[in-house]
C-alpha positions in Angstrom: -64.4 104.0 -125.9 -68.0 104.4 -124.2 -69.7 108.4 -124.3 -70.1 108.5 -120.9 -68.6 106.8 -118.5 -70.8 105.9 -114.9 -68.6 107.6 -111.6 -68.7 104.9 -108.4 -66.0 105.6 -106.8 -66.0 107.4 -103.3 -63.0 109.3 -105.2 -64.3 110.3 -108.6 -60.6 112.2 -109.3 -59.0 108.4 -109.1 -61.7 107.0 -111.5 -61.5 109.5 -113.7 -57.2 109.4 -113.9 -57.9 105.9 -114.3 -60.0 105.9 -117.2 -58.0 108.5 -119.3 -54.2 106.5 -118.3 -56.1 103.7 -120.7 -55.7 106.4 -123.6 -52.0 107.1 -122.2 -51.5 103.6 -124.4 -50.9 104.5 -128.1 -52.8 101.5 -128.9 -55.8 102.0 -127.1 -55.4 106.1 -127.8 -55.3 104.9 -131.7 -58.3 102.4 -131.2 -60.0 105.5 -129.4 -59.3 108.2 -132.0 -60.2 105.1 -134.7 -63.9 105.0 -133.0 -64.4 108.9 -133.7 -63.7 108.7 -137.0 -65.6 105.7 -137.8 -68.6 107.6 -135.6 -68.2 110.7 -137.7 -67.5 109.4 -141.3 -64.1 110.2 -141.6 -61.7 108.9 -143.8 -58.1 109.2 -141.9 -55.2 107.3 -143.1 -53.3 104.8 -140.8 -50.1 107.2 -140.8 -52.1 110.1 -139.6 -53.9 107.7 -136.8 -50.5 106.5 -135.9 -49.2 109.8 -135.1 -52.4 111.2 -133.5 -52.8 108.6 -131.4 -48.9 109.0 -130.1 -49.4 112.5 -129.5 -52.9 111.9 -127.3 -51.0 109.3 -125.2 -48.2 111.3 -125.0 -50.1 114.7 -123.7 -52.3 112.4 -121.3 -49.3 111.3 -119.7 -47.6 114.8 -119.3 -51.2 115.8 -118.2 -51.1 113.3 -115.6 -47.6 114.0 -114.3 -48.1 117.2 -113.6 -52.0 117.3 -112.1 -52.3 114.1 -110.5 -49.7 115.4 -107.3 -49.3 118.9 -107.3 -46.6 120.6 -105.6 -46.5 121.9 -102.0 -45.3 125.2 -103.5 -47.6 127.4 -104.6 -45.7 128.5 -107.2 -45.1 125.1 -108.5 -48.6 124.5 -108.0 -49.5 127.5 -110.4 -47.3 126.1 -113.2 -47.8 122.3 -112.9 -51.4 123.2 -113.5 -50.6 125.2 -116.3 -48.8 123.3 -118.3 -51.3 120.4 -117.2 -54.1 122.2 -118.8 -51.9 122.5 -121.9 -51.1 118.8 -122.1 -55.1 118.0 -121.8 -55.9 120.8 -124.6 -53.2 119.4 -126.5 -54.9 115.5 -126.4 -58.3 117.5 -127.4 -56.9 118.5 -130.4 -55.1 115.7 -131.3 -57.7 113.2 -130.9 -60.2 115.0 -132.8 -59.7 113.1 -136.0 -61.3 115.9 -138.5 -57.8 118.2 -137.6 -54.5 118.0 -138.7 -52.6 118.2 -135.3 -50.3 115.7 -133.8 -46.9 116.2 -131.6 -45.4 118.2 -134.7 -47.8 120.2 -135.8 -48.3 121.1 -131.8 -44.9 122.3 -131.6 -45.5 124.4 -134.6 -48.4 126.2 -133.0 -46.7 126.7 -130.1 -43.5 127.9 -131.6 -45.9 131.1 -132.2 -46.6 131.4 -128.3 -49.0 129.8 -125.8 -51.3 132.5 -127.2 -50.9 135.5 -124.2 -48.8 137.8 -124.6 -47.4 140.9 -122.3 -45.9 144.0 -122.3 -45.4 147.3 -119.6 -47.3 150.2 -119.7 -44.2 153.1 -118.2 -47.1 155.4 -116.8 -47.8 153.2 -114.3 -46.3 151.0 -111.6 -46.5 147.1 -110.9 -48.5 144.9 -111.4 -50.8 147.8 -113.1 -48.3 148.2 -115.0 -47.8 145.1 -116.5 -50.5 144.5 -119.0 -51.6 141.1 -120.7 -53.4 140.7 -123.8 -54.4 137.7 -126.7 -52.0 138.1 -129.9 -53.3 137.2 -133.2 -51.8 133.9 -133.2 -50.6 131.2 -130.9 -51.9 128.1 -128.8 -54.9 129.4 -127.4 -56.1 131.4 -130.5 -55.6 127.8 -132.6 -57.4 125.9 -129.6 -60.4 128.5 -129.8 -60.9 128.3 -133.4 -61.1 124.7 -133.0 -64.0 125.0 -130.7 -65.9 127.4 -133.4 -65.2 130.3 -131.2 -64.7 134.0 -132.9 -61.5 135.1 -131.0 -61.5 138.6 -133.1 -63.0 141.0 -130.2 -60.4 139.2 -128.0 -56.9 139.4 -129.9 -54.9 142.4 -131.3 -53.7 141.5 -134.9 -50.5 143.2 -135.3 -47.2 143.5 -132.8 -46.8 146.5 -130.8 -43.6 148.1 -128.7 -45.6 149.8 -126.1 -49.0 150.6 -124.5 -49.1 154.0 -126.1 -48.8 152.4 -129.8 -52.2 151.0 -129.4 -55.9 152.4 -130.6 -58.5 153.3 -128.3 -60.6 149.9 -129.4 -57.5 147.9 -129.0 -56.4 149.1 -125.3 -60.0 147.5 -123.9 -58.2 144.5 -124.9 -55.5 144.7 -123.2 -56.2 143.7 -119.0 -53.7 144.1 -116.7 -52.0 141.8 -114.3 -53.8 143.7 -111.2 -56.9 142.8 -112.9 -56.5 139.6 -113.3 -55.3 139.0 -109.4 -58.6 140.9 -108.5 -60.6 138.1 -110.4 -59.1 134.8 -108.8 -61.5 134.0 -105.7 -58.1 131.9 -104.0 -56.2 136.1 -103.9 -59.1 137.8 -102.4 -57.6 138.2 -98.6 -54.0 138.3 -99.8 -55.0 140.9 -102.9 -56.8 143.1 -99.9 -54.1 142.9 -97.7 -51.2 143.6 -100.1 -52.9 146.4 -102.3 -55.7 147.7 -100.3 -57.8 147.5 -103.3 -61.2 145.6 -102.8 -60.9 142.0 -105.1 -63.6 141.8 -107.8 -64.4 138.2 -106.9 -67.1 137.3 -104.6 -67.8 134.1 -102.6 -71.2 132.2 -102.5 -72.0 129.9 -100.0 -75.0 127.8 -99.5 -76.8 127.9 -96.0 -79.8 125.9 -95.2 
């Protein structure tokens, strides 16, 4: 499989889909994941590029299903692109021949969460309320420490039953769900008009 690959189509989305549903064939996906290795001098047995490369083509597709035509809903929308992110995280991992994940080893990792967590804070109301923070172990803290990234000013080590049980260093980890509706630039006008609370997003535009 090329580096780069040259964008000519009017529609870059449709050339793009159309280059990764190559790698949704386990052949192709092992010839792909075969090409890094060789690139990068590793040694990885057939067995082990015979499951990685079912697990790419297997996240690609569910990637595929659930991005390519979102929903009307909104609500659909929300979740088909989040568990489309997952399934294009999940190829990332597995295709990188120098780790150990395939589908099994994915379900393992998951088994310990998608790697937020949540809990309710009863001193306030909804969604204030309802706070969201990184736990110690899960999806997102595996896919970080993939990328080299030190996730230990992010995640809170050790389970907790309420807000109160935490330290003062570990509460500015915890955000809550008010927060996070103030930051998406899509919720501006709706979080203004339901909460009365000014977003903390801001739009730029480009006027010549």
């Amino acid at each position: 499989m090329p580096n780069k690959i040259r964008i000519l189509s009017e529609n870059p989305i449709d050339q793009l889909w159309l280059h990764l549903s190559r790698l949704e064939s386990v052949p192709l996906a092992r010839k792909a994941v075969a090409a890094r290795a060789e690139q990068t001098g590793q040694d990885v047995a057939a067995d082990v590029l015979d499951r990685k490369a079912l697990g790419v083509a297997y996240a690609l597709r569910s990637a595929r299903e659930y991005l390519e035509h979102p929903p009307a809903s909104q609500t659909k929308r929300v979740v088909s692109a989040y568990y489309g992110v997952m399934s294009f995280l999940s190829a990332i991992l597995m295709a990188d021949p120098a780790t150990k994940y395939d589908l099994t080893e994915l379900e393992a990792a998951t088994k310990q969460g998608h790697g937020l967590a949540s809990i309710d804070d009863d001193h306030t109301d909804f969604p204030i309320a309802q706070k969201v923070y990184v736990p110690n172990n899960g999806f997102l803290h595996r896919y970080l420490k993939h990328l080299g990234v030190d996730a230990s000013d992010l995640k809170i080590p050790r389970r907790f039953d309420k807000v109160d049980d935490l330290s003062e260093p570990e509460r500015e980890r915890v955000v809550s769900l008010d927060e996070l509706w103030a930051r998406v630039p899509e919720l501006a006008d709706f979080y203004y008009e339901v909460t009365g609370r000014q977003p903390l997003s801001a739009q730029v535009f480009h006027s010549e």
